[in-house]
C-alpha positions in Angstrom: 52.4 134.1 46.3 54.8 132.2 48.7 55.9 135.4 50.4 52.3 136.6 51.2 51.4 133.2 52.5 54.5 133.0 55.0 53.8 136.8 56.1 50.4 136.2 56.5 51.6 133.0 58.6 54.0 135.0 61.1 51.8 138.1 61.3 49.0 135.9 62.7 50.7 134.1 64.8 51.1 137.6 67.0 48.4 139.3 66.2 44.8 138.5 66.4 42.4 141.0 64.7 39.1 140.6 67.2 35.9 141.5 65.5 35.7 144.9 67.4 37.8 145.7 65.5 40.5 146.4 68.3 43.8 144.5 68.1 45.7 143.0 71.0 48.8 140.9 71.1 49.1 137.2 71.7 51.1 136.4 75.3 54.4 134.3 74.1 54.5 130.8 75.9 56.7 131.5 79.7 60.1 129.5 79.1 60.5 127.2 82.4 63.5 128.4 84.7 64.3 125.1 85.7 67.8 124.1 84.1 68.9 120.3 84.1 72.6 119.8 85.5 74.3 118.3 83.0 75.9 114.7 83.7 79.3 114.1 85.5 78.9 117.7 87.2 80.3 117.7 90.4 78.1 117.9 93.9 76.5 121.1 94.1 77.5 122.8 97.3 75.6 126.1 98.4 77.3 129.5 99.0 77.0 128.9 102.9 79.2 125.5 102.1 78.2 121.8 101.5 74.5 120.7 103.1 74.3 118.7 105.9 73.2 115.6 103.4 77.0 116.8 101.6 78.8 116.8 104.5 77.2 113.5 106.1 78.2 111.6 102.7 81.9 113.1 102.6 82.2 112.1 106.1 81.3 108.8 105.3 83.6 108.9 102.6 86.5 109.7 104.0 86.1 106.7 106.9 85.2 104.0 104.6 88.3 101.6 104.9 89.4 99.2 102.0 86.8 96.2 101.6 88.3 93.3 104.3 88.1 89.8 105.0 88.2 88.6 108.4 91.8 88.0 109.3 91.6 84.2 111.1 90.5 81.3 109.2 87.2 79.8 109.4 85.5 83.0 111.7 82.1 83.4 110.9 81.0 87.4 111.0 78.7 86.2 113.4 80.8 84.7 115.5 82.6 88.5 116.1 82.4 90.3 119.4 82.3 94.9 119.2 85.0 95.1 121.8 86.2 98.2 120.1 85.0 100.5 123.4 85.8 98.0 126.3 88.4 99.0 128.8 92.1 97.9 129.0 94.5 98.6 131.9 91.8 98.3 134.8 90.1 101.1 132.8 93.3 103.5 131.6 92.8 102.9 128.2 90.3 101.7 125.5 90.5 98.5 124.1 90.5 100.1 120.2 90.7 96.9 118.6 88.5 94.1 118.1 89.5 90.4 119.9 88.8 87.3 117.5 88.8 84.1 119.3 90.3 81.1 118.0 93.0 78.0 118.6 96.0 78.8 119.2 97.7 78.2 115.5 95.0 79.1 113.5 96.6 80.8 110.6 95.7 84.8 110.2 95.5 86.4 107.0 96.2 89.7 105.5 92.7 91.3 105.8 93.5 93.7 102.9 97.0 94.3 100.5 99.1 96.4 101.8 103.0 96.5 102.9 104.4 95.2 106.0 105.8 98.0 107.6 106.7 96.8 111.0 107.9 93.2 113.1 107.6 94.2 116.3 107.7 92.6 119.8 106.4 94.4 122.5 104.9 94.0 126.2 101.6 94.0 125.5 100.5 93.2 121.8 103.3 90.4 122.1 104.6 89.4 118.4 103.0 92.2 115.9 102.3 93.1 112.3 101.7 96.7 111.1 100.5 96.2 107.9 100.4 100.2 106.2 98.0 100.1 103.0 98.8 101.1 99.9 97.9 104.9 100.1 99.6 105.0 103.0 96.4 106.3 104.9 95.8 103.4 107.1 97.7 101.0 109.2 96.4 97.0 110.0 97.5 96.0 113.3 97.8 92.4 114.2 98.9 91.2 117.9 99.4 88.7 120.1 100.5 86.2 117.4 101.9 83.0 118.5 104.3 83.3 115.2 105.2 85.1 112.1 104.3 83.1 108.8 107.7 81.5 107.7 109.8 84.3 105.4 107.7 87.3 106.3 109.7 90.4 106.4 109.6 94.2 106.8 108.7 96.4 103.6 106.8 92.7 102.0 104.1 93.8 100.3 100.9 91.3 101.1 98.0 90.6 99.5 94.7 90.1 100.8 94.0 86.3 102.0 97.9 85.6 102.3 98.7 84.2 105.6 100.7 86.6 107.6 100.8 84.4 110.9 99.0 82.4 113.2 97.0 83.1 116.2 98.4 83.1 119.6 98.5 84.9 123.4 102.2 86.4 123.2 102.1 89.6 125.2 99.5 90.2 128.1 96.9 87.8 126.5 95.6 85.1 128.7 97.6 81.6 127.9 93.8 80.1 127.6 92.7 82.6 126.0 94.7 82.9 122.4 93.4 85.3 119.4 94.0 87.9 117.3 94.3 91.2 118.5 92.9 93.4 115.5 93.0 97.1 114.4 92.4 99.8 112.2 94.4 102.9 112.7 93.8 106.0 110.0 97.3 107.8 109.4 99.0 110.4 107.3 100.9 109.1 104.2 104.0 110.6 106.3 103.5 109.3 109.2 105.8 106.6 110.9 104.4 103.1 112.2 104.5 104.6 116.1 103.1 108.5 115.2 99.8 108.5 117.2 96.7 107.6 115.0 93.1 107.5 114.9 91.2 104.1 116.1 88.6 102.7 113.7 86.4 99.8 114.8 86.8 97.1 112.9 83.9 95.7 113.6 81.0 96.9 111.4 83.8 96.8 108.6 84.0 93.1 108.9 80.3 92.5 109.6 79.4 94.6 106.3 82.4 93.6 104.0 82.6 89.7 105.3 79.3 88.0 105.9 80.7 84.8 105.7 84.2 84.0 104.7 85.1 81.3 106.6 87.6 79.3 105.0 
């Protein structure tokens, strides 16, 4: 009796016997073509190469710096000045950098970790620190410092916060004028601290990362 109840079961669910007497088959429900992308699988990118959305984001990506702090105590982020495009040298040469005003003395900090790759004095940054990050894939430059921070060396490592000098107008900065020179240079892990780079302004960094860490 069981197995004529299940048959019966199965055999109607395909086929209907109309009163006619004619028989016709039952249409199957259509199984959706959508599929889900299972979690953690990587971007999708088309056969034509990543979308303009893809390529936007890895873009993005690739010129986010570490998170900073500004470099001179008690700055404000809105106390900073985009000088990144102004010109240098009665218009040779782009400024690159960012200027942060402030007394002569004022101690400057490590804006991120990183090792002290270079002590240099030179003509126009005056006394200098190249500070090369971790990865090796971006270099800190701070200029015109009135002096080092006492014991600061080549191949240090810093961390963020720690007072690498204090600010000054050593090299062609104006005597009433002091601050703190202040760039972002992206670099190849073998790269040394005077191969030519690529300038990144600092600016929106600091304006996004630091809206207020004066100290």
């Amino acid at each position: 009796m069981l197995t004529i109840v299940i048959t019966a079961t199965l055999t109607s669910a395909i086929w209907i016997v109309a009163g006619s007497g004619l028989i016709s088959k039952v249409e199957e429900p259509q199984i959706s073509q959508t599929e889900e992308i299972p979690t953690g699988t990587a971007e999708l990118t088309s056969v034509n190469g990543p979308t303009a959305d893809q390529g936007a984001n890895r873009s993005a990506g690739a010129n986010t710096a570490a998170k900073l702090i500004i470099p001179v105590s008690g700055v404000r982020a809105d106390q900073l000045v985009d000088s990144f495009s102004d010109g240098r040298g009665d218009g040779s040469r782009k400024h690159e950098a960012i200027d942060i005003m402030a007394a002569r003395g004022t101690p400057v900090f490590a804006a991120t970790s990183g090792t002290v790759e270079k002590l240099f004095l030179s003509d126009l940054g005056g006394k200098t620190v190249y500070v090369r990050s971790p990865d090796r894939r971006t270099i800190y430059y701070y200029a015109h410092l009135n002096q080092y921070a006492s014991g600061l060396k080549e191949n240090q490592q810093v961390r963020q916060g720690q007072t690498i000098g204090y600010v000054g107008s050593t090299g062609d900065a104006s005597a009433n004028a002091p601050h703190l020179h202040f760039a972002i240079m992206k670099t190849s892990p073998g790269s040394n601290w005077w191969d030519p780079k690529q300038a990144v302004d600092p600016y929106p960094i600091l304006m996004a990362d630091s809206p207020d860490n004066s100290r």
